[in-house]
C-alpha positions in Angstrom: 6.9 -11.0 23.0 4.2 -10.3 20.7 3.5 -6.6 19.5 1.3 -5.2 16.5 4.1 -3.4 14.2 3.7 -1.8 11.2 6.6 -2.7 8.9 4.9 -1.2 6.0 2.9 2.4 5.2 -0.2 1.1 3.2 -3.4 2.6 2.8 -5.2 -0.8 3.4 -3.8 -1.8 6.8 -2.1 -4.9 4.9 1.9 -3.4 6.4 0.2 -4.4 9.7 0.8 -8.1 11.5 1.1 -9.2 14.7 5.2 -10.0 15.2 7.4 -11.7 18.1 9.7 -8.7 19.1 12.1 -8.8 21.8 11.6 -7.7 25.4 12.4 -4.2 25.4 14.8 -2.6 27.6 14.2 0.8 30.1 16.6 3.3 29.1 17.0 6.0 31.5 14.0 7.4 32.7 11.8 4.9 31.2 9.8 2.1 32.8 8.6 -1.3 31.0 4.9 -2.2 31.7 3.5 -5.4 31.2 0.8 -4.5 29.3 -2.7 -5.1 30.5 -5.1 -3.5 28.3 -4.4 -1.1 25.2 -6.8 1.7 24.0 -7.6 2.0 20.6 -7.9 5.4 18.7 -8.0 6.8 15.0 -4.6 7.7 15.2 -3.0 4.8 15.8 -5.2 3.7 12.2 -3.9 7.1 10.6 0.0 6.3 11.6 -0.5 3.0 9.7 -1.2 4.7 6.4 1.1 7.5 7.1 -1.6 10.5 7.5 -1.5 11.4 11.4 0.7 14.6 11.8 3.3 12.1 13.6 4.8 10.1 11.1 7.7 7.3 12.9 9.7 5.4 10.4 8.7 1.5 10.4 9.2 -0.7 11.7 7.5 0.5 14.8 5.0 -0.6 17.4 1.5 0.7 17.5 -0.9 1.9 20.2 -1.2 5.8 22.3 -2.6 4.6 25.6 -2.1 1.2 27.7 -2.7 0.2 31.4 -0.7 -2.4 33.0 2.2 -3.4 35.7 5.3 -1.7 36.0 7.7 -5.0 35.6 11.4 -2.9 35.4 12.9 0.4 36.5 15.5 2.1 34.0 18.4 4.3 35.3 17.2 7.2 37.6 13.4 6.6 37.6 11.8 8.0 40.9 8.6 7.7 42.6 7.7 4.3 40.9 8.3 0.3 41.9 8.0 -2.6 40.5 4.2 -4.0 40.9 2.9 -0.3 40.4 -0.3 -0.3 38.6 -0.3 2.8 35.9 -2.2 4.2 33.0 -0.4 6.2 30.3 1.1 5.8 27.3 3.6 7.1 24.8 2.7 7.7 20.8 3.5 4.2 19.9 4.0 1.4 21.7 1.2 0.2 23.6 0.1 -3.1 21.1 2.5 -5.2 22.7 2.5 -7.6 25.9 5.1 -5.2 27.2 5.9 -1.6 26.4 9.1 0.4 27.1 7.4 3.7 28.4 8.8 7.3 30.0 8.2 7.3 32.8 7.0 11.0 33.3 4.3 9.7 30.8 2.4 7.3 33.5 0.2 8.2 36.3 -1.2 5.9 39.0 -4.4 3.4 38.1 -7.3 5.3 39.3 -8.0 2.7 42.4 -12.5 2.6 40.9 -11.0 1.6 37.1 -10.2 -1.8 35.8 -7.2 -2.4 33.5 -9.6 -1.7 30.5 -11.5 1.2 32.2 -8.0 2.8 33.1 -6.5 2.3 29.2 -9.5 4.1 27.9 -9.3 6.6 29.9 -5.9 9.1 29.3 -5.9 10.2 25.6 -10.2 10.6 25.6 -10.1 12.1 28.8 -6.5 14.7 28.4 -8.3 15.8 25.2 -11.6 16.6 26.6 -9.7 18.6 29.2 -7.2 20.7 27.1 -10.2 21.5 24.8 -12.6 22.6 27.4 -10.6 24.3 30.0 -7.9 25.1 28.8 -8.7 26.3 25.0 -12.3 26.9 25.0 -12.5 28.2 29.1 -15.7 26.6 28.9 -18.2 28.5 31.4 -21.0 26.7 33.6 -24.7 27.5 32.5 -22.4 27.7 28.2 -23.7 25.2 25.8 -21.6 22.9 24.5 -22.4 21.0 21.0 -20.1 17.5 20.6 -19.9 16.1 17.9 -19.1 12.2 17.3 -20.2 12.1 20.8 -20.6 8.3 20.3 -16.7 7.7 20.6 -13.9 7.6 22.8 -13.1 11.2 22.3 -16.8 12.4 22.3 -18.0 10.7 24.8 -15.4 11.9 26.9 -16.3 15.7 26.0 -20.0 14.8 27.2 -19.0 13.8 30.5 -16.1 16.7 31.2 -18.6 19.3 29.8 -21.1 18.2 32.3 -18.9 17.7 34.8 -18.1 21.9 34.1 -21.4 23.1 34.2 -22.6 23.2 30.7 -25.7 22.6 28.9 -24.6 19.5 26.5 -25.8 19.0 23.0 -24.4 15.5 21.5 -24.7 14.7 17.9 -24.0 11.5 16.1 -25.7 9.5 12.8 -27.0 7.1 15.0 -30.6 6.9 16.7 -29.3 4.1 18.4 -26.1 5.1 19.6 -27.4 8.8 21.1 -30.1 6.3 22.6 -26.8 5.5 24.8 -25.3 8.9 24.6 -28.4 10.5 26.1 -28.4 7.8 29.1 -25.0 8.8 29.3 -26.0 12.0 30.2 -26.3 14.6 27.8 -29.0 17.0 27.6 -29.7 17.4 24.5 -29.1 14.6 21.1 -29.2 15.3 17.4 -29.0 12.8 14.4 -26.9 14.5 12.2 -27.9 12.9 9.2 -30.9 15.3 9.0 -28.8 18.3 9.3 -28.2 20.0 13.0 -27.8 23.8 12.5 -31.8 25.0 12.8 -32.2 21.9 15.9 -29.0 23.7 17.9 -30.5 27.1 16.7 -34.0 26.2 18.1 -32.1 24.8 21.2 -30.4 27.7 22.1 -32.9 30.1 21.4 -31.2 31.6 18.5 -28.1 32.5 19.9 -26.2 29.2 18.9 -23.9 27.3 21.1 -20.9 28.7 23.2 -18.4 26.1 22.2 -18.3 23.2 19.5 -16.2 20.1 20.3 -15.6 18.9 16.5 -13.7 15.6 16.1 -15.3 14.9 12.9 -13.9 17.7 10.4 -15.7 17.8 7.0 -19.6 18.8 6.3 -20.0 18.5 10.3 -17.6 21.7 10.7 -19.3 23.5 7.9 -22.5 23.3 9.4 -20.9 24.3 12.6 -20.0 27.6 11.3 -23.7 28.2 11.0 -24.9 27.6 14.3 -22.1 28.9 16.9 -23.0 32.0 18.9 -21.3 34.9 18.7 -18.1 34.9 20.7 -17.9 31.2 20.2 -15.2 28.6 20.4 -15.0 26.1 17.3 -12.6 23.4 18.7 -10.8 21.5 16.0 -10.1 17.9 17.3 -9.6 16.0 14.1 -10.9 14.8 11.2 -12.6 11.7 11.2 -14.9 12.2 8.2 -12.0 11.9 6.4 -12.1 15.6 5.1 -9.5 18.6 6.0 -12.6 21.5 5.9 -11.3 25.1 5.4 -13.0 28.3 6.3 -13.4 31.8 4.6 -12.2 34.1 7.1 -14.9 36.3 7.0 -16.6 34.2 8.9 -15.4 34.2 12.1 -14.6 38.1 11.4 -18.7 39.1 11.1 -19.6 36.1 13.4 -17.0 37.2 15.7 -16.7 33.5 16.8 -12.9 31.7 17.3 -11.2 28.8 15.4 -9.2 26.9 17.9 -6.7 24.2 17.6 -6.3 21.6 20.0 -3.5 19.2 20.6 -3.5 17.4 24.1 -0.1 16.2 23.9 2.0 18.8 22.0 -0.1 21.0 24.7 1.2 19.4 27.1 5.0 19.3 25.7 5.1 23.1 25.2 3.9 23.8 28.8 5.3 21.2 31.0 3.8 22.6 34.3 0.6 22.8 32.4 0.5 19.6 31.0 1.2 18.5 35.0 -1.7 20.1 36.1 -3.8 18.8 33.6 -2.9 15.2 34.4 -3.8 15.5 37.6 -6.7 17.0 37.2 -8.0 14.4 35.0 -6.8 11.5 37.5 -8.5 13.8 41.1 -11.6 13.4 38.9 -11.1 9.7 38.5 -10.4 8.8 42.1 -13.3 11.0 43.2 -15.5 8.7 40.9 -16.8 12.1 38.7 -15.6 10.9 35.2 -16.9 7.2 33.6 -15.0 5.9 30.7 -16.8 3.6 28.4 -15.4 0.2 27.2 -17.9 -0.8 24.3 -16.1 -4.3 23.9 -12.8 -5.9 24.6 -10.5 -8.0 22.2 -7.5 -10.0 22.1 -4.8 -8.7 20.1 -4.6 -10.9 16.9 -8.2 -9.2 16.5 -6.9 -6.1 15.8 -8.6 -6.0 12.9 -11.4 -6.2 13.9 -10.9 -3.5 16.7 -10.0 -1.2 14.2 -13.2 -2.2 11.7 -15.6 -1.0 14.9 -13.7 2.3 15.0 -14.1 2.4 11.2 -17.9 1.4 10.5 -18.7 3.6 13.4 -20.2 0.8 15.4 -18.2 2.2 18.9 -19.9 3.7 21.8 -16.8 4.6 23.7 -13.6 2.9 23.4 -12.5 -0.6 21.8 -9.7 -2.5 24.3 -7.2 -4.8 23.0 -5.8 -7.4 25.8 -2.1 -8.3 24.4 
């Protein structure tokens, strides 16, 4: 089969090619899925060069989050059949025409989503959710302030904080992409590249906003610090600026705001039931038609590259989809 492997850690993506691999095998407990479509995300860039908090030894398969058919059972695997459409994924894996996958990791296709539609829509959508309800309890008639609202992972925050109730504030360094993000429904957009603390100030009346969805790390979280209200939630997502900001602690001491991390899938492994609940939370939302992941464009596998340019140069309003 083919599969996008890294062999190499390199900052320049060049320990990255498309390989024939054989067909995996379904240990106990684990499914294989002909793999329809394939989500891309900045981690699965960040493994390649060795920089995402995960760090598997190469060679190894890339790709979080795929959608597809389930073609083989492994010992002791319940509640699924062959032909079983499912979204899911593992932390590597998913570039491949067929992924070995546990199978405690794989929910049902939402019945409204295509392939693509489905394989964007776990890790985006399982973030949101962890950072708004369960870290930052967001509260309806709060205002929320996303940054990187543009991508997968923002995007997905706009439509689960409106979903909850809150007033929604979406920043990005694009007129044309919050163009998009604003027909997406958000309230409220900000280009960033003029700075954003006085716009959320004059937004929100002074106060500042509740909670701060920040998947962008570096000046964007400093900035952040200036305009969150008092009793606020700072939700650290990532850092896709490329900078690890740090933080007097004073500030959130006189501000009396909170610093929260948020990792969807170790959230999830530390509190099994939890991390049940939030699954099927996510996918009752899907079948009920209330949540809309975005595919911005669709490519075939040996165009990874250029998948992972998009995500780079910023160009993505929602999520990239490789077809394997």
């Amino acid at each position: 089969m083919k599969a996008l492997v890294c062999h190499q850690i390199t900052d320049d993506f060049s320990g990255v090619e498309v390989r024939d691999m054989p067909m995996p095998q379904p240990g106990p407990g684990e499914v294989r899925v002909k793999v329809e479509a394939a989500g891309v995300n900045f981690p699965d860039l960040l493994m390649s060069q060795g920089k995402y908090q995960f760090k598997p030894d190469p060679p190894f398969i890339l790709g979080m989050e795929l959608a597809g058919t389930i073609e083989a059972l492994g010992e002791g695997v319940t509640g699924w059949a062959v032909g079983d459409e499912v979204t899911g994924g593992n932390k590597t894996g998913a570039y491949a025409e067929y992924a070995v996958v546990p199978a405690a990791a794989l929910g049902k296709k939402p019945s409204r989503f295509s392939f693509a539609e489905a394989a964007a829509f776990p890790a985006a959508y399982i973030t949101a959710y962890v950072a708004l309800v369960r870290r930052a309890n967001l509260q309806p008639g709060e205002t929320l302030l996303v940054h990187g609202a543009s991508g997968g992972v923002g995007l997905a925050a706009v439509d689960v904080g409106k979903l909850l109730g809150a007033t929604v504030i979406a920043t990005s360094a694009s007129d044309a992409k919050l163009d998009k993000v604003r027909a997406y429904g958000a309230d409220y957009v900000i280009n960033v590249g003029q700075g954003f603390r006085d716009k959320v100030k004059t937004l929100t009346h002074g106060r500042g906003a509740d909670v701060i969805y920040d998947p962008v790390g570096g000046d964007v979280f400093d900035e952040s610090v200036r305009c969150i209200a008092f009793d606020g939630r700072l939700l650290v997502i990532g850092f896709t600026s490329g900078r690890i900001p740090s933080i007097n602690v004073n500030m959130p001491l006189i501000k009396g705001f909170s610093v929260v991390g948020v990792r969807a899938g170790e959230y999830g492994r530390q509190f099994p039931d939890k991390g049940r609940e939030n699954q099927a939370a996510i996918r009752q939302w899907a079948e009920e038609g209330r949540l809309r992941p975005q595919v911005f464009t669709e490519l075939p596998l040996g165009d990874w590259r250029e998948a992972w340019r998009l995500l780079t140069d910023r160009e993505v309003v929602g999520k990239v989809i490789i077809r394997p």
